[in-house]
C-alpha positions, 0 to 999 in steps of 0.5 A, a space after each residue: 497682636 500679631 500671629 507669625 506662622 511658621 510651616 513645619 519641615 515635614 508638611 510637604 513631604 511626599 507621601 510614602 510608597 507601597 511595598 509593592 512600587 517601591 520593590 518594582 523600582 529596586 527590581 525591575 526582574 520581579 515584576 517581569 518574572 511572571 509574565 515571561 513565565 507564561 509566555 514560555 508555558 504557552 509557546 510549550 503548550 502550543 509546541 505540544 499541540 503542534 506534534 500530536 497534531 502532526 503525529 494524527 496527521 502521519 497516523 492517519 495517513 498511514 492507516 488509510 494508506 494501508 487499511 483502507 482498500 482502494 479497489 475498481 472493479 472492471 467488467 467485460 468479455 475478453 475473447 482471446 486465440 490459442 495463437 497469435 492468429 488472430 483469425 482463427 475462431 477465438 475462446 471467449 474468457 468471462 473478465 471481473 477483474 477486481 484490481 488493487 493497484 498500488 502505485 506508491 508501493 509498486 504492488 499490484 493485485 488481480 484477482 480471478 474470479 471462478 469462471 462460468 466455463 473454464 478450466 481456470 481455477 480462481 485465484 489471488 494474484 499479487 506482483 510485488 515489483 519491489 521485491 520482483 516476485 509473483 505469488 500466485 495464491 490459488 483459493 480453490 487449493 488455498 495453497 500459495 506459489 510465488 515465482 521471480 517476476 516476469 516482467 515480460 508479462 505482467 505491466 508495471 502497475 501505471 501501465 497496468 491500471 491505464 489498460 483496465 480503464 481502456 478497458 472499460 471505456 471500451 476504447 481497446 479491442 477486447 480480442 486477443 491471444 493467450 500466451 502460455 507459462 508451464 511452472 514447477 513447485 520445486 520446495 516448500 517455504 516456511 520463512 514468510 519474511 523472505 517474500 517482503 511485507 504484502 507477499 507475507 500478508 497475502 500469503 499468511 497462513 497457507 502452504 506456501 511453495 516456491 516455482 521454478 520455470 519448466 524450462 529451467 530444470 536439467 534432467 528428465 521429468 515425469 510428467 504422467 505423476 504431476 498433479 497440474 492445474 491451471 490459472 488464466 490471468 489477465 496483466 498485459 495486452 494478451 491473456 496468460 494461462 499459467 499452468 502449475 504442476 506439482 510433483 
């Protein structure tokens, strides 16, 4: 007998797909939707990171710019004449000049400590070449008295910060002149703002008056009822004696 064996239609047939390839060859898009879905979260995340970590980097920046002293401190004796002769026997001026020069902001500030013999009052002295004004803020009064700026006088702050190095390495004679300025308080500020930014905080809650230049005024002037005192400061190559009178 023989056996004739027939193979069936369906016996090679390929096994069937799983829903999950059979839905990854109809559409190629679901399968990569989740992936460009992180993507986009992380270049987000890390664009987030990128801008506080600028906006800490400026922050900072601006908080020490501001905040952060940056004081020297320079010490010596300045002998200084009356006159430009500098023969003549010179007065000796005690010099503790601590000096906050601001280059980036144009500012400068000298302040004048209480001398052993003089009669000098101490004093806070801010020059603001940004805005060409000078306030001179007497702690002995705590009264504060801004002028123009005299830049014949007072050295723009990189020349002024280049004599107080010189100064303390010694390599600049320390004998000089004293030259004289005479100043009037003429009226009273109430608007602070007008001065710019660092004249407002130096002088924030004081009297503060505007000075006119003996000079300038027109008419006769009764000295015997002035109330007058002085400042000597140091912002140049000679020692100026700032004399302020009050009518």
């Amino acid at each position: 007998m023989v056996k004739i064996a027939f193979s069936s239609p369906f016996s090679s047939k390929e096994p069937v797909k799983d829903a999950e390839a059979l839905v990854s060859e109809k559409d190629p898009e679901v399968s990569t939707h989740g992936t460009d879905n992180s993507t986009g979260r992380c270049l987000l995340t890390l664009l987030g990171l990128a801008f506080i970590l600028a906006g800490l980097i400026v922050g900072g920046a601006c908080i020490y710019k501001y905040f952060v002293p940056r004081h020297k401190t320079y010490e010596g004796v300045m002998s200084y004449s009356e006159h430009h002769n500098l023969d003549e026997k010179p007065y000796y001026l005690p010099v503790s000049e601590d000096a906050d020069i601001r280059e980036d902001d144009n500012v400068a500030q000298i302040n004048v400590p209480v001398p052993s013999f003089s009669d000098s009052d101490p004093a806070a002295i801010l020059h603001d070449f940004d805005q060409l004004l000078t306030a001179y803020l007497d702690l002995k009064l705590q009264k504060c008295y801004v002028i123009n700026l005299n830049t014949s006088i007072v050295m723009p702050p990189r020349n002024l910060l280049d004599l107080f190095e010189k100064l303390a390495a010694g390599s600049f004679l320390p004998q000089t002149y004293l030259v004289r300025e005479d100043l009037v308080v003429s009226e009273k500020i109430d608007d602070l703002s007008v001065l710019g930014i660092f004249i407002s905080q130096h002088c924030a809650r004081r009297d503060t008056y505007r000075l006119v230049r003996r000079d300038q005024i027109i008419g006769i002037q009764k000295r015997s009822a002035e109330n007058c005192f002085t400042i000597n400061h140091f912002e140049n190559i000679f020692v100026t004696g700032t004399r302020i009178c009050e009518q």
